[in-house]
C-alpha positions as CSV (number, residue, x, y, z in Angstrom):
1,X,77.3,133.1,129.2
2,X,75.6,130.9,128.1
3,X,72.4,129.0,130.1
4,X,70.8,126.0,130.3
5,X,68.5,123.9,132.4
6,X,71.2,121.5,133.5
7,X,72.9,124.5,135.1
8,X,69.8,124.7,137.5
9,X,71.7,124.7,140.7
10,X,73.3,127.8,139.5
11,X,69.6,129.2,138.8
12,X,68.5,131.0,142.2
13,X,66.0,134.1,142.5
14,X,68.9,136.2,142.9
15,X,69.4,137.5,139.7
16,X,65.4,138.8,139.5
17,X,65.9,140.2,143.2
18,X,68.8,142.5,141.8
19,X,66.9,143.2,138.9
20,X,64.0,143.8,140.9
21,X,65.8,146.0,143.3
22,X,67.0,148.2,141.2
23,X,63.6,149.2,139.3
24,X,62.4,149.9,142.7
25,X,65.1,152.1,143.2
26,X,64.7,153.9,140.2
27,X,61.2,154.8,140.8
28,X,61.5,155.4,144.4
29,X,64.5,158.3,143.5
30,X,62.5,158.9,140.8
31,X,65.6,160.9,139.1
32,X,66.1,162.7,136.2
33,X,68.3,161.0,133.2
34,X,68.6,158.3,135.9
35,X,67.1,155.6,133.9
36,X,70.4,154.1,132.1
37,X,72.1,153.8,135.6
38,X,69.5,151.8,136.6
39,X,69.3,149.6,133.5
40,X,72.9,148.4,134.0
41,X,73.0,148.5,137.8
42,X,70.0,145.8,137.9
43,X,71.9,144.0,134.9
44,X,75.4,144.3,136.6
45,X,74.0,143.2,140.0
46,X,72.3,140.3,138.5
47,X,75.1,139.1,136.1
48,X,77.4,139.2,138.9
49,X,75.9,135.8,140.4
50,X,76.6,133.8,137.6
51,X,74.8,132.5,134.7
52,X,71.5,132.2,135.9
53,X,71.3,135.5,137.1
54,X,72.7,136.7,134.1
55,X,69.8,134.5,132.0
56,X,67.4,135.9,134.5
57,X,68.7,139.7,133.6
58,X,68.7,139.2,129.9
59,X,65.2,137.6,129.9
60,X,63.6,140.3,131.9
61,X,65.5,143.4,130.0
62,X,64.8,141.7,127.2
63,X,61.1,141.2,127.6
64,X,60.7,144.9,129.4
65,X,62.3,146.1,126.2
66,X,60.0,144.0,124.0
67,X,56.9,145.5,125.9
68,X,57.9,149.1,125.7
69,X,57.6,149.0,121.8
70,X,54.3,147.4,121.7
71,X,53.3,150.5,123.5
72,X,54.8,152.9,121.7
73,X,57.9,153.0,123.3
74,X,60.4,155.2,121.0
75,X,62.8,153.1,119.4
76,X,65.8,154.8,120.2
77,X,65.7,154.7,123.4
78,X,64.7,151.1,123.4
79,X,68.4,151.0,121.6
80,X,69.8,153.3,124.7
81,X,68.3,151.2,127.1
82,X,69.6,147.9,125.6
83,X,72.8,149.4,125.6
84,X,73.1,150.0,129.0
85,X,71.6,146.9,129.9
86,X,74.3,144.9,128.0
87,X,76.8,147.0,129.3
88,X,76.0,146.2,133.1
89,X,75.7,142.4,132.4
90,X,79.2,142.2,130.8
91,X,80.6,143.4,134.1
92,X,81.1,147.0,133.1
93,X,81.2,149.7,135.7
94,X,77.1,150.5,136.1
95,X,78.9,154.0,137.5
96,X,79.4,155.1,134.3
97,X,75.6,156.2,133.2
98,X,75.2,157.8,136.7
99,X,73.8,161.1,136.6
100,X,75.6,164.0,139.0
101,X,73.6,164.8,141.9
102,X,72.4,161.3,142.5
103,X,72.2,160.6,146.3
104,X,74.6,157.9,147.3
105,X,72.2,155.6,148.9
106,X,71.5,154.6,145.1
């Protein structure tokens, strides 16, 4: 998808809610190997209103991503996480990085 200013209308604050959302999520169940389900549930949420929210879920993965290794953030799983985060905003099922055991509500 591709974004640009002229496609404002389609530009709401959706996209950062979802992406929002699901960070809070992941540190509230604060869940072990849950990290990737996260990445591409916010990403899938947010993609899934259109190209705005898809912009707004590229730009923020993108600049979390860009952050983390400034700070020492291991490569690879910068890699892993940009994976997962691509995955969910090209529609894929966010399911499939879910870790067993996690509770539903998530």
């Amino acid at each position: 998808n591709h974004f640009t200013w002229e496609d404002s209308e389609v530009l709401d604050l959706g996209g950062t809610r979802d992406m929002w959302r699901a960070y809070r999520d992941m540190r509230e169940a604060n869940y072990k190997n849950s990290d990737k389900y996260f990445h591409a549930r916010g990403n899938y949420d947010a993609a899934k209103r259109g190209p705005g929210g898809a912009w707004a879920a590229k730009v923020i993965s993108d600049t979390r991503e860009g952050i983390q290794r400034l700070t020492g953030h291991g490569a690879e799983d910068s890699r892993a996480d940009q994976f997962a985060n691509e995955w969910g905003r090209s529609g894929k099922d966010p399911n499939h990085f879910r870790p067993a055991g996690l509770p539903s509500k998530y």
